[in-house]
C-alpha positions in Angstrom: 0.0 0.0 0.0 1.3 3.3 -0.7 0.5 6.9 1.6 -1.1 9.1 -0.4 -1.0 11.9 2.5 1.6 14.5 2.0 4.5 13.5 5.2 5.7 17.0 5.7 1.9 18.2 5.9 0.2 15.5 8.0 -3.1 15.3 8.9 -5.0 14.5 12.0 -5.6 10.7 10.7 -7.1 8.8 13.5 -4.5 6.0 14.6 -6.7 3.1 14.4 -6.8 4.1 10.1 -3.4 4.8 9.9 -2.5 2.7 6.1 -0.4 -0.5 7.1 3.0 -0.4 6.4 4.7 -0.6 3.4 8.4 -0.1 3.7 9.4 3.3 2.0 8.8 6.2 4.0 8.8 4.6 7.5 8.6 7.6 9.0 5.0 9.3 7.1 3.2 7.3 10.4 4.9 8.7 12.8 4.5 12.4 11.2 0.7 11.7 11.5 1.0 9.8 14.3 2.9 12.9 16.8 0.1 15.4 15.7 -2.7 13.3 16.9 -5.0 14.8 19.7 -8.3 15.4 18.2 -10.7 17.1 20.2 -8.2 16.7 23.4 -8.3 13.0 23.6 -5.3 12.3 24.4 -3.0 14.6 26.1 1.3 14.3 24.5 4.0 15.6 26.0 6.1 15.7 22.7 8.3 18.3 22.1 7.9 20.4 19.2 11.3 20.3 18.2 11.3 16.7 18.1 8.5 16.3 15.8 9.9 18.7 13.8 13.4 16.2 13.2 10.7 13.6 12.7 9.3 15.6 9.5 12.6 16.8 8.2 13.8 13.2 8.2 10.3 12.7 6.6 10.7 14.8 3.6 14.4 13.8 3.2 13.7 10.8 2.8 10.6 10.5 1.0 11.6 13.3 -1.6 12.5 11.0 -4.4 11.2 6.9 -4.7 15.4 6.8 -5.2 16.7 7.9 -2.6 14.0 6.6 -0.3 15.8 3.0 -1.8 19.2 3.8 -1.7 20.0 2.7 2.1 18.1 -0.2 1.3 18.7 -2.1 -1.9 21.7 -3.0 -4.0 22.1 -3.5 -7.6 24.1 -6.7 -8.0 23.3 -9.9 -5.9 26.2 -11.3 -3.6 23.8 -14.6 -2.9 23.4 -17.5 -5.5 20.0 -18.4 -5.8 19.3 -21.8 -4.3 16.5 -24.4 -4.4 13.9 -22.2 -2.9 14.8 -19.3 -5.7 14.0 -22.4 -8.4 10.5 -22.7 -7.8 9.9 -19.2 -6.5 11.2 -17.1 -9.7 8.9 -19.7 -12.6 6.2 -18.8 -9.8 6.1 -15.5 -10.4 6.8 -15.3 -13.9 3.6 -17.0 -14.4 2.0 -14.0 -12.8 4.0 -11.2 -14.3 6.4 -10.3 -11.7 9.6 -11.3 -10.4 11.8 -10.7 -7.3 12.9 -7.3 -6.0 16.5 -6.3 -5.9 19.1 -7.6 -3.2 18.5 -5.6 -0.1 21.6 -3.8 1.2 24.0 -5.2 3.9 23.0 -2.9 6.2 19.4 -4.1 5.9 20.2 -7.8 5.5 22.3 -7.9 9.5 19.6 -6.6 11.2 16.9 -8.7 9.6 18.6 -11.7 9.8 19.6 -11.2 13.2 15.9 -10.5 14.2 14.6 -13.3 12.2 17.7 -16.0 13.3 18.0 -15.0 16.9 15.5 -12.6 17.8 18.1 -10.4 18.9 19.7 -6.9 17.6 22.8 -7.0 16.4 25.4 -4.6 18.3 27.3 -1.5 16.6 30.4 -3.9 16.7 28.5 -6.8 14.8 26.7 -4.8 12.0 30.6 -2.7 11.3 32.1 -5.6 11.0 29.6 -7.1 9.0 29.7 -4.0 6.6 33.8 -4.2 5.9 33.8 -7.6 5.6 34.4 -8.3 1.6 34.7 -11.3 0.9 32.0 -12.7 -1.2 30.1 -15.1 0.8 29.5 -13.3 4.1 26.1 -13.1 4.1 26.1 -17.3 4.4 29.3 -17.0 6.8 26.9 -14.6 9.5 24.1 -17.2 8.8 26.1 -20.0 9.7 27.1 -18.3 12.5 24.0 -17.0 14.0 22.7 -20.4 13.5 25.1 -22.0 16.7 24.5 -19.0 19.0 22.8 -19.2 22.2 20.0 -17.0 21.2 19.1 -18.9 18.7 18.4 -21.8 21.1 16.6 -19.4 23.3 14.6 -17.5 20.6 13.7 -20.4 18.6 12.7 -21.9 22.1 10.5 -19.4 22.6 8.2 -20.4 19.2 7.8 -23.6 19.7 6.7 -22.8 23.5 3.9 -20.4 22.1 2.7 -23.6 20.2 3.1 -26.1 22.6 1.1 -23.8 25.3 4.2 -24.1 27.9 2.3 -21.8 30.6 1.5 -22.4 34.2 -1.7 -21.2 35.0 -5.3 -21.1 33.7 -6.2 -22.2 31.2 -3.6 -24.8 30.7 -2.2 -25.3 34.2 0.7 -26.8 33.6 2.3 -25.3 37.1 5.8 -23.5 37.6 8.0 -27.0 37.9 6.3 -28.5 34.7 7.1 -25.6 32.9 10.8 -25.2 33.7 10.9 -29.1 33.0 9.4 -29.0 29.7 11.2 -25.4 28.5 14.3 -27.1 29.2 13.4 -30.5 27.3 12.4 -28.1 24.2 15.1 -25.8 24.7 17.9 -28.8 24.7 16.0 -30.2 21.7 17.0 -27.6 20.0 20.0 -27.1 21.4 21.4 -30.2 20.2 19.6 -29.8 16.7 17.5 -33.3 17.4 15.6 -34.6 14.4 12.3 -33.1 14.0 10.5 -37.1 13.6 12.8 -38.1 16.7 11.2 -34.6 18.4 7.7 -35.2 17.4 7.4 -38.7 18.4 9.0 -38.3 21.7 6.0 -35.9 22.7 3.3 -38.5 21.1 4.7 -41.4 22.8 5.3 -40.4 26.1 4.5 -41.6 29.4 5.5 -40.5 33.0 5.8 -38.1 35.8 5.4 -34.6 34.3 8.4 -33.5 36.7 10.6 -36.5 35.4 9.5 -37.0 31.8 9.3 -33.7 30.4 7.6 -34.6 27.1 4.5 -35.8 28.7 3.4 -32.1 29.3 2.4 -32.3 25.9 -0.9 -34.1 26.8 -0.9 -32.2 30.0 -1.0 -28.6 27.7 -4.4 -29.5 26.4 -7.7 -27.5 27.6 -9.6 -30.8 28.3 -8.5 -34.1 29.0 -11.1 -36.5 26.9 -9.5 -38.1 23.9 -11.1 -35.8 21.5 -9.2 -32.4 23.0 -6.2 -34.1 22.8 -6.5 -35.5 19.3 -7.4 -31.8 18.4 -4.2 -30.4 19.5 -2.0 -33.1 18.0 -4.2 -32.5 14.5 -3.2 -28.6 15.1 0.6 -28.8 16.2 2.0 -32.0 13.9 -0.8 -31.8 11.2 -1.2 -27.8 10.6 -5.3 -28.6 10.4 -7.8 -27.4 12.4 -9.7 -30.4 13.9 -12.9 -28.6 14.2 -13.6 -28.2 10.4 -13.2 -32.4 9.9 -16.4 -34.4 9.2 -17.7 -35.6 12.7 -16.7 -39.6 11.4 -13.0 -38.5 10.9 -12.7 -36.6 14.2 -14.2 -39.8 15.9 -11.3 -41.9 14.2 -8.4 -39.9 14.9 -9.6 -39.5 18.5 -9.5 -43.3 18.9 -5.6 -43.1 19.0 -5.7 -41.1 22.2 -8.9 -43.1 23.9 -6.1 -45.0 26.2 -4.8 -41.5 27.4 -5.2 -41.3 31.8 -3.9 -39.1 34.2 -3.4 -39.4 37.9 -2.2 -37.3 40.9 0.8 -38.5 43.3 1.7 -37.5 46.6 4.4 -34.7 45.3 2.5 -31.7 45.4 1.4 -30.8 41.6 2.6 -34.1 40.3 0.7 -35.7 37.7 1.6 -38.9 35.8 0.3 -39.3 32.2 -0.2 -43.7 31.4 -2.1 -45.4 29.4 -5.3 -46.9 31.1 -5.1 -50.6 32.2 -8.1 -51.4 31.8 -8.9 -50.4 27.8 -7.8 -54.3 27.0 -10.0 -54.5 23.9 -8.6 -54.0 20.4 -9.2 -50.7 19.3 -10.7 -50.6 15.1 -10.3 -47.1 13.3 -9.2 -45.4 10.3 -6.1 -42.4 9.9 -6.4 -39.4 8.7 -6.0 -40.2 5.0 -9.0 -43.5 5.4 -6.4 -46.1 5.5 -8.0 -48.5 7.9 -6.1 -50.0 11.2 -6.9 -52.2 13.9 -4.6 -52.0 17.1 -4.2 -55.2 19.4 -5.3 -54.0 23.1 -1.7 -54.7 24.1 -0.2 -51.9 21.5 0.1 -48.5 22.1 -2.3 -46.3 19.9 -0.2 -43.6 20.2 2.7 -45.3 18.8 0.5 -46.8 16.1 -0.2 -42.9 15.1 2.9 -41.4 15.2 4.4 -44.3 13.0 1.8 -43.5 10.3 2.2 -39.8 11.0 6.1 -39.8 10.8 6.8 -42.1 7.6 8.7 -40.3 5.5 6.0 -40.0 2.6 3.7 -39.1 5.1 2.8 -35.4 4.2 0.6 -34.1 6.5 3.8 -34.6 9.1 6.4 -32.7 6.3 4.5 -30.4 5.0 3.1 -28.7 8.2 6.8 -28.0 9.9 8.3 -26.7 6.8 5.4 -24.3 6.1 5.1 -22.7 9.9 9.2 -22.3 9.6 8.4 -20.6 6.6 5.7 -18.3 8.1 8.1 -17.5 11.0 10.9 -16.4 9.0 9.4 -14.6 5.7 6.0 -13.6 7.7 3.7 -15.3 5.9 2.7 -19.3 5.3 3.2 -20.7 2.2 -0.1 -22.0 3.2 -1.9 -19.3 5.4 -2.3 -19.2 8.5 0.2 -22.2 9.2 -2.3 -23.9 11.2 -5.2 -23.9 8.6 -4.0 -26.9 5.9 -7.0 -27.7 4.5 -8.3 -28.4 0.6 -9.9 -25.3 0.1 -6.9 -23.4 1.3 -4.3 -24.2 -1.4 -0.5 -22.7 -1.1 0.7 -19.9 -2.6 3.7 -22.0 -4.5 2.5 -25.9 -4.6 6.0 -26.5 -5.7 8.1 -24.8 -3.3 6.0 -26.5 -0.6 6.8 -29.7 -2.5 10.5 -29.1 -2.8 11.1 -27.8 1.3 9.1 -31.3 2.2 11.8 -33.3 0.2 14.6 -31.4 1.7 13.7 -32.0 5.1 13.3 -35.6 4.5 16.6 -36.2 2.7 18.5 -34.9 5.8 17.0 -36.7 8.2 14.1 -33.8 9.5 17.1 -31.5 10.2 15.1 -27.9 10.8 18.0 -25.8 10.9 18.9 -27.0 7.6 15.5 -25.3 6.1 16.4 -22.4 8.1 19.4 -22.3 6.1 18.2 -22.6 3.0 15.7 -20.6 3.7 17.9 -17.7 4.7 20.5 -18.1 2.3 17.7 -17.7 -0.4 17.4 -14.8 -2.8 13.7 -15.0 -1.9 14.2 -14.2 1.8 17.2 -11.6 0.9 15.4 -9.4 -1.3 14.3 -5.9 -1.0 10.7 -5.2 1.0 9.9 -2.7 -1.1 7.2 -3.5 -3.4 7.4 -2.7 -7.1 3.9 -1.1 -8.8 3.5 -5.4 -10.0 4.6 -6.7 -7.2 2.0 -4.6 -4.7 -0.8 -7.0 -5.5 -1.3 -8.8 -2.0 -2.4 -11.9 -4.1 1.1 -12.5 -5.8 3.4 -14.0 -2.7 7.1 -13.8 -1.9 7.5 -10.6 -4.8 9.4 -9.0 -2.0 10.2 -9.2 1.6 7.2 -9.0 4.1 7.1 -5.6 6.4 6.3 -6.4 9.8 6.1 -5.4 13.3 8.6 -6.6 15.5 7.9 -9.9 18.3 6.4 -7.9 21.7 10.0 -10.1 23.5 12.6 -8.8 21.3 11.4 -5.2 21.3 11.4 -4.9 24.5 14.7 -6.7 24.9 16.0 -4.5 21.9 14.9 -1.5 24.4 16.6 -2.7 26.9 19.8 -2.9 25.1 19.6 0.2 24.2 18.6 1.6 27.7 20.9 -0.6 29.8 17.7 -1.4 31.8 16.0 -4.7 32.8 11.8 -5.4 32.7 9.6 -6.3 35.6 7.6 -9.1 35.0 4.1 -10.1 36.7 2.7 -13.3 37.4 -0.3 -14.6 38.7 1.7 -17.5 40.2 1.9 -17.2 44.1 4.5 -19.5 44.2 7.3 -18.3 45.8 10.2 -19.9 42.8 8.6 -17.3 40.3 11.1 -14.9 41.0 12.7 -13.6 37.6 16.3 -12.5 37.7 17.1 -9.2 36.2 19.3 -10.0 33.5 16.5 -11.9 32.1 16.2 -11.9 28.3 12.2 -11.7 27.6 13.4 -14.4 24.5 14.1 -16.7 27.3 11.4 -16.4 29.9 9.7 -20.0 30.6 6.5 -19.2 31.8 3.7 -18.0 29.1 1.9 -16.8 32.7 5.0 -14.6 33.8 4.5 -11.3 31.5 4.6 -7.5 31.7 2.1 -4.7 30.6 4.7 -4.3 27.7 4.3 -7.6 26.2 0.7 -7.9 26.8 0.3 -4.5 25.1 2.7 -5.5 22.1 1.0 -8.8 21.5 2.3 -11.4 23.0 0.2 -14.6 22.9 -1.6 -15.8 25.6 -0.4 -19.7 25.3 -3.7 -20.7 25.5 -4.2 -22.9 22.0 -1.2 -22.6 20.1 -3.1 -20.9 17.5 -0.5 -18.6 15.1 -3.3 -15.4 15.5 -2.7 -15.6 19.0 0.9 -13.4 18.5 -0.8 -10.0 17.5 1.8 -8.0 15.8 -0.6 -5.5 14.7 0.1 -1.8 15.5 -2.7 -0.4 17.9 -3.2 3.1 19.4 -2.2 2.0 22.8 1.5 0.9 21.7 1.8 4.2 19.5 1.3 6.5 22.4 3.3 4.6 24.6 6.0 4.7 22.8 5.6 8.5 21.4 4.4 9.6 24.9 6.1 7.3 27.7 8.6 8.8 30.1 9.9 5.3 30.2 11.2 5.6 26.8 12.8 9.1 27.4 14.3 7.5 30.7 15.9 4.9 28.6 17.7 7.2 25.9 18.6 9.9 28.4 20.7 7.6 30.4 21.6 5.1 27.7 25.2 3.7 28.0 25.2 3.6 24.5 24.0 6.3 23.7 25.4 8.4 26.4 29.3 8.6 25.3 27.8 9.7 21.7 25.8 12.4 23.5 28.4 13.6 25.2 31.0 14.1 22.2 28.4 15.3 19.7 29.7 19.0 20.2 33.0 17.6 18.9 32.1 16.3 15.7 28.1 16.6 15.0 28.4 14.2 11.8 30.1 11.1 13.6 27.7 11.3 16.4 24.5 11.3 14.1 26.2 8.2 12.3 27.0 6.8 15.5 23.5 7.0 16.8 22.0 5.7 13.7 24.2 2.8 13.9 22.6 1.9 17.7 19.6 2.5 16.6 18.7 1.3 12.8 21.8 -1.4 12.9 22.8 1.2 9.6 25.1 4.3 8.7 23.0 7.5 7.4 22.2 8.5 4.4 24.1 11.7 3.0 20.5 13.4 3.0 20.0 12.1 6.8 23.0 13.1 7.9 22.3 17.2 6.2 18.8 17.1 7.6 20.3 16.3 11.1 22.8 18.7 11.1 20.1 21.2 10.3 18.2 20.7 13.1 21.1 20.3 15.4 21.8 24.1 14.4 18.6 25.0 15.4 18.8 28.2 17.3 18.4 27.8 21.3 18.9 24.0 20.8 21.5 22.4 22.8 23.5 19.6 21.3 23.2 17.3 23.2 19.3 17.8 23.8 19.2 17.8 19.3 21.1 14.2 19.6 18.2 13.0 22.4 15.7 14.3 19.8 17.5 12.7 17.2 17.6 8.9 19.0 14.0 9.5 20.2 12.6 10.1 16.6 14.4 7.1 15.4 13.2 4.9 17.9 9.9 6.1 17.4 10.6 5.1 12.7 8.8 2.3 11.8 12.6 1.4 10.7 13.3 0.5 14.6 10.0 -0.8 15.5 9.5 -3.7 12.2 11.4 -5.7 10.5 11.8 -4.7 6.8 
């Protein structure tokens, strides 16, 4: 979508109308954004001169569609295209468009560092990054981002959103439970264990949900009849919602978990997930594709399931983890919303689909290996900015997808930059709740232990595991907080990153702006940034230091710090 509002005159445009984003002109929102208080709703403490950096940088950099792409595109490609890039490019020829340019290096480190890790990348990081020449450095950072700890922990932090690890209502899995079974997941991926191996550890299970971590997986289920369970497996290993299948095929699948009990210990909280005793009658049904079965009363169902479900021609099983990985790094499902596979939703690219599946399979369900080629993809490198035949939401994968950044890593981001910690709430009255401060958000545990932030920035609740329970969606609330919070001002004012630059910047005006852009937007100005900074720092009456507060506050209010683009 493109703004058709003028940036350096902005109107009063309610918030909640406000065009989504596209990615040129990030900063047009704001504009609109700082001026809004309509009838004295809502009362702003901004600063006049700040708004007025805000539209200067505005108008710089929307006064030609060039220059609004120079910081971010290049003209020649540095990446090969891969296997994805095969069946992506024919796709859109077919339609009349094609990929976007290469973004820029600058763009590239902090998008892959967001998408890999979940993390920033520090001044240091994206510098070196920027002089490194040699040829193949974009797949030398991926390689590298790929064994770091925060990809464990970010990473962690997905597949605990769709596995429901939280301790309290609704799914009640309490505080021990959840450390027990954050762990299991986080060493899972730790230790890069085969997806099948993954999957069929959960399905098979049976124990103490203390000692046998994977048997929280049948505890994380709002309902404990065989049909609730079967609906959760259909939704996390299948992609399908179980609601939409005929009554007759819901009855079947929910035949593999009819042997599924639980029962209470001594240990306070303790529960042990078994298989009942007493079901000692074969047990006749069909799978999810018809085929027939009948399982002797001495078998496990459960095994007899995740056998048929994890053969390697087995799609469903394939298909589904390849897709969400998909949706989590480039935005959007090849099938959308991951979690809806069904006939009448068909994929965007039947053969990209096709060719991920047989990728995973031929080595072994490794996932980071589709994160790899995922990454290392022309695809996922190019530009977000749409062309005019490329701004059709129908045709998929044309460029990058714009979109707000996770409510954990911009508040971690925020605390980077503000050397500050967050204070978490819980409803937990457990006294082994207690949160240390150096905390990353990435790697909290608990889906119950959260903070007004994240709840305002759309963190999902944990209670279904469905993908539209992460909201990233830009609201009025998280506009004025972040335009209008003292906490924010608190955090650049006394940043020790930003402090040292604020300091200096009567020294040498044109090193500091480049130095606070680099904290801030993981990128060097523009020549035109730079010029329309400098003007404002002269601004008579205007302190530099105060001019290179305004500076970091307008930049952390861009829609170039706040989404990933």
């Amino acid at each position: 979508m493109h703004y058709t509002h003028n940036p350096c005159q902005p109107s009063r445009t309610p918030l909640s109308t406000l065009p989504s984003p596209s990615f040129v002109n990030f900063a047009k929102p704001i504009a609109a954004l700082a001026v809004y208080n309509s009838g004295g709703e809502v009362e702003m403490r901004l600063k006049w001169l700040s708004l007025v950096i805000i539209l200067v940088l505005s108008c710089a950099i929307a006064s030609a569609d060039t220059s609004a792409r120079q910081p971010f595109e290049q003209v020649n490609w540095s990446t090969p295209p891969n296997v994805i890039d095969a069946q992506v490019i024919p796709a859109l020829a077919k339609q009349g468009a094609k990929l976007r340019s290469s973004c820029s290096d600058g763009v590239f480190v902090r998008r892959v560092y967001l998408d890999a890790i979940g993390t920033m990348p520090t001044p240091a990081e994206v510098d070196a990054f920027l002089k490194d020449q040699s040829p193949n450095k974009r797949a030398k950072l991926i390689d590298n981002l790929l064994s770091r700890d925060e990809f464990v922990d970010y990473w962690t932090m997905k597949w605990c959103d769709l596995l429901r690890v939280k301790s309290e209502f609704p799914v009640n899995l309490w505080p021990d439970a959840v450390q027990a079974y954050h762990r299991w997941i986080h060493d899972a991926i730790r230790d890069n264990r085969p997806y099948n191996q993954f999957a069929r550890e959960m399905l098979t299970s049976s124990g103490s949900n203390f000692r046998v971590p994977p048997v929280n997986f049948y505890r994380a289920v709002q309902g404990r009849d065989p049909s609730s369970i079967a609906k959760v497996v259909a939704l996390t290993f299948m992609g399908t919602r179980f609601d939409r299948w005929p009554k007759a095929r819901q009855d079947a699948m929910s035949v593999f978990f009819s042997k599924v009990a639980y029962k209470k210990t001594d240990e306070w909280k303790e529960e042990i997930v078994y298989l009942n005793p007493e079901a000692r009658k074969p047990l006749k049904t069909t799978f999810p594709d018809g085929t027939a079965v009948t399982i002797p009363y001495d078998a496990d169902p459960r095994q007899v399931f995740a056998d048929w479900l994890l053969a390697p021609n087995n799609k469903w099983f394939s298909r589904n983890i390849v897709n969400r990985i998909w949706a989590w790094t480039m935005g959007h499902g090849i099938i959308h919303e991951p979690d809806d596979i069904r006939p009448d939703n068909p994929p965007a690219s039947p053969e990209l689909l096709v060719c991920l599946e047989k990728e995973l399979v031929k080595s072994n369900y490794d996932l980071k290996h589709i994160y790899r080629l995922i990454l290392n993809s022309r695809t996922y490198q190019q530009s977000s900015i749409p062309n005019n035949d490329t701004a059709n939401a129908k045709i998929q994968f044309a460029h990058y997808t714009v979109r707000q950044i996770d409510a954990e890593v911009l508040i971690d981001a925020l605390d980077w930059i503000g050397g500050t910690t967050e204070n978490y709430s819980s409803p937990i009255p457990e006294p082994y709740t207690f949160i240390p401060k150096d905390q990353r958000t990435i790697a909290l545990a608990d889906g119950s232990i959260t903070s007004s932030f994240l709840t305002t920035f759309g963190r999902p609740s944990r209670d279904t595991g469905l993908w539209s329970e992460r909201n990233n969606q830009p609201n009025d609330t998280q506009r004025l907080y972040m335009l209008n919070s003292s906490d924010i001002q608190r955090r650049i004012e006394r940043s020790p990153r930003l402090r040292p630059i604020f300091s200096s910047v009567w020294r040498n005006q044109s090193a500091a702006i480049g130095k606070i852009y680099l904290v801030m937007l993981s990128r060097y100005p523009t020549p035109d940034e730079t010029s329309a900074a400098e003007k404002y720092f002269r601004t008579k009456g205007l302190q530099p230091r105060q001019a290179a507060i305004d500076l970091a506050w307008s930049l952390v209010n861009s829609k170039e710090f706040l989404y990933r683009h």
